[in-house]
N, C-alpha and C positions, 0 to 999 in steps of 0.2 A: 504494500500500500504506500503511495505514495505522500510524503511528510507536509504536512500545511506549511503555508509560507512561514517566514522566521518573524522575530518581533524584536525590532529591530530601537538601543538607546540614543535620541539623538541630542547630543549635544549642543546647544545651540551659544550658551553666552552673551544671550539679547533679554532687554525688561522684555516682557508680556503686558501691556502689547507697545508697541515701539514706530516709530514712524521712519527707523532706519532700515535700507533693503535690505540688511542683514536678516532681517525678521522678516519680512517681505519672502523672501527666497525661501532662509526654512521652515519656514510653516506654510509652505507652496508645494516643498517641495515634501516636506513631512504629510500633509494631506493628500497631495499625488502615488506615494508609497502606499498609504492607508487602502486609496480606492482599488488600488493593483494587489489590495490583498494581505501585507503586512501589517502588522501590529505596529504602531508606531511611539512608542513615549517621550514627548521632549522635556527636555529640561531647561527651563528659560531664568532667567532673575527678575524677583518679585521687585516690584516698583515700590514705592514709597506710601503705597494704600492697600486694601486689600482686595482680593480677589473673590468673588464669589459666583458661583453657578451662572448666574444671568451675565454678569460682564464678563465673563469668559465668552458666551455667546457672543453679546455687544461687541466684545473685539475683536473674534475671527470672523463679524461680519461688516468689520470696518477694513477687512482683507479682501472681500466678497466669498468667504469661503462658512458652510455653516458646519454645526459638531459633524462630525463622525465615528461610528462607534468602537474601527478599530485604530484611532488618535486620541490619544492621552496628550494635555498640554500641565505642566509642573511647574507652578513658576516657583525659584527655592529662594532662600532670604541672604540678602547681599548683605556681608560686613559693608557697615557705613563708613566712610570717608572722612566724614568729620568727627568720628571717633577715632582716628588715627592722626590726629590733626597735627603733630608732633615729628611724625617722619616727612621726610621729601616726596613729593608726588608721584614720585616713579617709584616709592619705594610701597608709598599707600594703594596704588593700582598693586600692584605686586602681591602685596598682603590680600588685598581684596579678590583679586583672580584666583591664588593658591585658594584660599578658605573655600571659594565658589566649587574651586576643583573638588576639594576632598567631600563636600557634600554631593555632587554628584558622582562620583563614590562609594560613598558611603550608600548612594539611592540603587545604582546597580547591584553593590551585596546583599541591599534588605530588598530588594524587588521580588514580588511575586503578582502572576508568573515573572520568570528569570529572563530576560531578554536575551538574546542567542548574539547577539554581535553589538558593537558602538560603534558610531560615528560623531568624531570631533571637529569641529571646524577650529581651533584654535591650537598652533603646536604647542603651547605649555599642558593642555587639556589631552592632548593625545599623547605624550612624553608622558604623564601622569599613569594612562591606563595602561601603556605598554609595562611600564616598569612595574606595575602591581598584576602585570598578567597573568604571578602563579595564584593569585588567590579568587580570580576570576573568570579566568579562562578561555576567554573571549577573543573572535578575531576583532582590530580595529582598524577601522578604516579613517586615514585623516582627509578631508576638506581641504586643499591648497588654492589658497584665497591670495597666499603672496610666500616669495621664498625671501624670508629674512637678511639672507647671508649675499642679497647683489647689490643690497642696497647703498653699500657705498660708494658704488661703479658707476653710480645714476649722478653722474658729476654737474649736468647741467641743469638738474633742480636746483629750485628757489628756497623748498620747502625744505625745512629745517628737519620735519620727522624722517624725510626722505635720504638725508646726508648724516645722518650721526652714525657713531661706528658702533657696528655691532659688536658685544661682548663677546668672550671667547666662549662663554658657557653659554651663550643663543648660540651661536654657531652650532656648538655640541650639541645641545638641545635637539637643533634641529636637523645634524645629522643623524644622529640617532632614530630620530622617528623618520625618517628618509630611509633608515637602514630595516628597520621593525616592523613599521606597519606593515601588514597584511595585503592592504593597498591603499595609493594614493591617487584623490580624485581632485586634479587641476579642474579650477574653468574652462582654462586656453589648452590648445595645443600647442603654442608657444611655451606657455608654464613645462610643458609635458614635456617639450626637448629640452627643457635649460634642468629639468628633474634625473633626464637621461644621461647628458652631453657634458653636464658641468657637476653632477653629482651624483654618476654612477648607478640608477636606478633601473631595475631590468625594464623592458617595454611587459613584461607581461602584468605588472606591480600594479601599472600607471593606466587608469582612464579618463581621456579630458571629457567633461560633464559640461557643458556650458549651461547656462541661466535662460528661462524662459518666461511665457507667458498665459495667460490664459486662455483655453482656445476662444478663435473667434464663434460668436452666435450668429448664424444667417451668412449670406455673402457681404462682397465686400464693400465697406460702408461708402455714400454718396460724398464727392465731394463739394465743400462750401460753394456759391458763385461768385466766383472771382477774387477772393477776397485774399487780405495781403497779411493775415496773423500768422506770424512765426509762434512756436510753443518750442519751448523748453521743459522737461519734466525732472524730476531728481533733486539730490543735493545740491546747495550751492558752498561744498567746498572749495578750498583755493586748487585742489588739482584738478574738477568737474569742468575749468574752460570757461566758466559762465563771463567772468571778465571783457574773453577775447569775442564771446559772441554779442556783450553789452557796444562794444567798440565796433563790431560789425555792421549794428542796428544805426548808431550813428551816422553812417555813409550811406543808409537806405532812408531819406528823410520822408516817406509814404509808407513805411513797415512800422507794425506795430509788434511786440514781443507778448508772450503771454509767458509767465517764469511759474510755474506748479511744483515748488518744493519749497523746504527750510523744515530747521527741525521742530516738532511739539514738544515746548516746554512748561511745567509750572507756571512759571512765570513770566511767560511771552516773551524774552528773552532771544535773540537767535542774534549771534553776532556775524554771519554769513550774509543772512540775509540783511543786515544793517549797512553791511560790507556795500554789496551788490547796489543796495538803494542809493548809498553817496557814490559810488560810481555813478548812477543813470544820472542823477544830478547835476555831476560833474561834467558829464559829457549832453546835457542840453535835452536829455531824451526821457526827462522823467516823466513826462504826458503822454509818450507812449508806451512806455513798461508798465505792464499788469502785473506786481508781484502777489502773487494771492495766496503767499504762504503754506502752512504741510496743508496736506488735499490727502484724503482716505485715501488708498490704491484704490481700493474698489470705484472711488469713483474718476478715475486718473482717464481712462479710456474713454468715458465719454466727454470728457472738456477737453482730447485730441482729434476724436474726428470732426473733421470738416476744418481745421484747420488746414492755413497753404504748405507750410512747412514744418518737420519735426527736427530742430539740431541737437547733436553730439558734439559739442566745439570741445571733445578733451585736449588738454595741453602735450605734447610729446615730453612727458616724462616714465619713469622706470613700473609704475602701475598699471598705467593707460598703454604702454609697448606690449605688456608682456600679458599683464592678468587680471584684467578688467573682462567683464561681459557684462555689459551694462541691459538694466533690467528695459530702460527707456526704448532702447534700440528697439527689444521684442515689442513694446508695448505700439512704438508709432507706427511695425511692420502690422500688428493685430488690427489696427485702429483705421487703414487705409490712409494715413498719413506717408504723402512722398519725405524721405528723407536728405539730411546734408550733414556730413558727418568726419571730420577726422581722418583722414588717410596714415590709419598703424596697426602695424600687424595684428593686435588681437580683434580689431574690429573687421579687417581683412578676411576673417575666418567665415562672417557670419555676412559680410555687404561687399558687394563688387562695384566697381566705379561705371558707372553707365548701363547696369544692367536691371539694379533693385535700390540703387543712391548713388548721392556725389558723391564723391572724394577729396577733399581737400586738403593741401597744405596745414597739419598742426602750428597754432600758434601766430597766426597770418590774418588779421581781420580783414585786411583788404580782400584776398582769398576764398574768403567764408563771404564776405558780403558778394564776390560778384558768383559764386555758385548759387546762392539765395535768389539773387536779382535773376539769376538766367531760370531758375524754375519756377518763381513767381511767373515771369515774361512768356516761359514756355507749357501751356496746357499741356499741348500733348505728349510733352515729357515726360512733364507730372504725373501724367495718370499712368503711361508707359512704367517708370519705377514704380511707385506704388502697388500697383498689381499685380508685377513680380515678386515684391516684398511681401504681399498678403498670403500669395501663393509658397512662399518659401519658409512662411512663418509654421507650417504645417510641422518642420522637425524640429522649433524651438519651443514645444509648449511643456507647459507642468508634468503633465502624462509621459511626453519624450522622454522628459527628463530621467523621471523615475523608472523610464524603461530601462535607461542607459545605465542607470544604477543598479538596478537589480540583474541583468547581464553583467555586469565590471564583477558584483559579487559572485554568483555563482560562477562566473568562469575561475575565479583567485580563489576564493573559500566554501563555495559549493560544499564540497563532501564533507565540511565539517558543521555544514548546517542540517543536514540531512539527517535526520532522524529515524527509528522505526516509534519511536517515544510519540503516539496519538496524541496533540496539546491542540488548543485555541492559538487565532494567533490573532487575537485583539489582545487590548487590556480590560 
């Protein structure tokens, strides 16, 4: 007889609920496992309130996603920050990651049913479960969202996180879980050769996973009449571009920008998005930038269609080269939005220049502004990329995903999930 799916620990490292893709992703991607059949338990960190039956609903449906019965969401309790208020910031993050670690931890020993495998997205969280793997015994799989150890090589970032040197114990850290894991799941293919090429990882170890979307409902959606709104969606960190595309907007004095991101805070607080506002200022365009601050994902899709243009203006730095799969990309390809986007290998992966978007010079607002003007100017362009995009958006959705996941698994740790042992594979 053959063994029900596995039930699978996922580790996430995100509050419940969060307006960061982090969260976006795994609880996308944690409820696309669910429906293919896995059990799924994530372990999130509890926010500053408490969680109860109904707002747990309320917030996987500020994902557009509702319960499922074989997804368990955890959120567990974060050592506070301002109880540590005494050490260095790097040192109170530090404190605050371990402790999160060893509770979940401690959630996989006391779990019942036992989950049959982990997935970590974070290397301190995967180094964790490897090194207690006699008392567990669990395959683990890590999430490669970025490889630590190139980030000094990334010489012409601006960004200060981007250029500090790495310690010699992250190094080790993170070859180790390079060396251990069962298997590793890059975004990019890019991440997946510099995994192979530059630190010795069998190809059979490594699956790149890229990020997707939700499928589309109906065909492909109607475009606006004529109309000249650009949309931006996502964060507005310093390495998302948003800058270079505010500079763009400026050389289009008939384009209006529509910006759908920034973080949800307490305290309405977002210094990004503050950031963003005295740039449009600065540069004359504040009467046409719509910043409309975080916007639910769930309802991200429909305040994209029917606009003229979706951009990706990432900056060419060592994130956006190599191991970015940006969630927005899938969303403007779902949404029947033509796209304008960055010309760098990770985005190479997923957009072709003339075929499903433009391509343009990173970091170039002149660039970015006249691929805009020429698809604004050209309908039948427009609708030419977009259509390929809607049409190609078919292998980047949540379901794919989880296909591609549960293939990476059973081909690497298959026979150790395999049971004769008859279990449930919900929680």
């Amino acid at each position: 007889m053959r063994a029900p799916p596995p039930r699978l620990l996922y580790v996430g490292g995100f509050e419940f609920p969060t307006a960061q893709a982090r969260g976006i992703q795994s609880l996308h991607t944690a409820h696309a496992l669910a429906r293919a059949g896995w059990g799924v338990r994530v372990l999130a960190q509890r926010p500053g309130w408490g969680q109860t039956r109904r707002s747990t609903v309320e917030a996987l449906a500020g994902y557009g996603l509702a319960p499922h019965r074989r997804l368990q969401i955890v959120p567990l309790p974060l050592l506070r920050l301002d109880r540590l208020a005494r050490l260095e910031i790097h040192a109170r993050l530090a404190v605050a990651n371990w402790s999160y670690g060893l509770l979940c931890l401690a959630d996989l020993l006391r779990c019942r049913p036992s989950p049959d495998l982990v997935l970590a997205r974070d290397p301190r969280l995967a180094w964790m479960f490897l090194r207690t793997r006699s008392l567990h015994r669990r395959p683990v799989i890590y999430e490669v969202h970025e490889i630590f150890s190139t980030r000094p090589r990334d010489n012409r970032s601006l960004d200060p996180a981007e250029i500090w040197g790495v310690a010699d114990r992250t190094r080790r850290l993170e070859r180790a879980v390079f060396a251990e894991a069962d298997l590793l799941a890059p975004l990019t293919r890019c991440s997946a050769d510099l995994l192979r090429q530059e630190h010795g990882v069998e190809a059979r170890r490594i699956a790149a996973v890229p990020d997707g979307t939700m499928s589309p409902e109906g065909g492909l959606p109607r475009r606006g009449p004529g109309g000249r709104e650009v949309v931006y969606a996502g964060q507005l960190y310093s390495w998302k571009g948003v800058d270079v595309l505010l500079r763009a907007v400026a050389k289009l004095p008939d384009v209006t920008l529509s910006v759908l991101g920034g973080l949800s805070t307490r305290d309405g607080a977002d210094p990004d998005l503050a950031r963003c506002r005295a740039l449009a200022e600065r540069l004359g365009i504040g009467g046409r930038v719509t910043f409309h601050g975080f916007v639910p994902h769930a309802r991200v899709r429909g305040r994209l269609e029917g606009a003229a243009a979706g951009v990706v203006p990432l900056p060419d730095r060592l994130m956006s080269r190599y191991f970015t799969s940006p969630l927005k990309v899938f969303d403007y390809m779902a949404a029947g939005v033509p796209i304008v986007a960055s010309d760098l290998p990770a985005l190479r992966e997923v957009l072709t220049d003339e075929e499903n978007a433009l391509l343009v010079t990173p970091d170039e607002p002149d660039g970015l502004a006249r691929a805009i003007e020429r698809l604004l100017g050209d309908p039948a362009l427009a609708d030419r990329l977009r259509r390929r995009a809607f049409a190609d958006v078919a292998a980047y959705t949540w379901d794919r995903r989880a296909e591609r996941i549960i293939e990476a698994v059973r081909r690497v740790v298959g026979g150790s999930l395999d049971s004769p042992t008859s279990r449930a594979s919900e929680y």
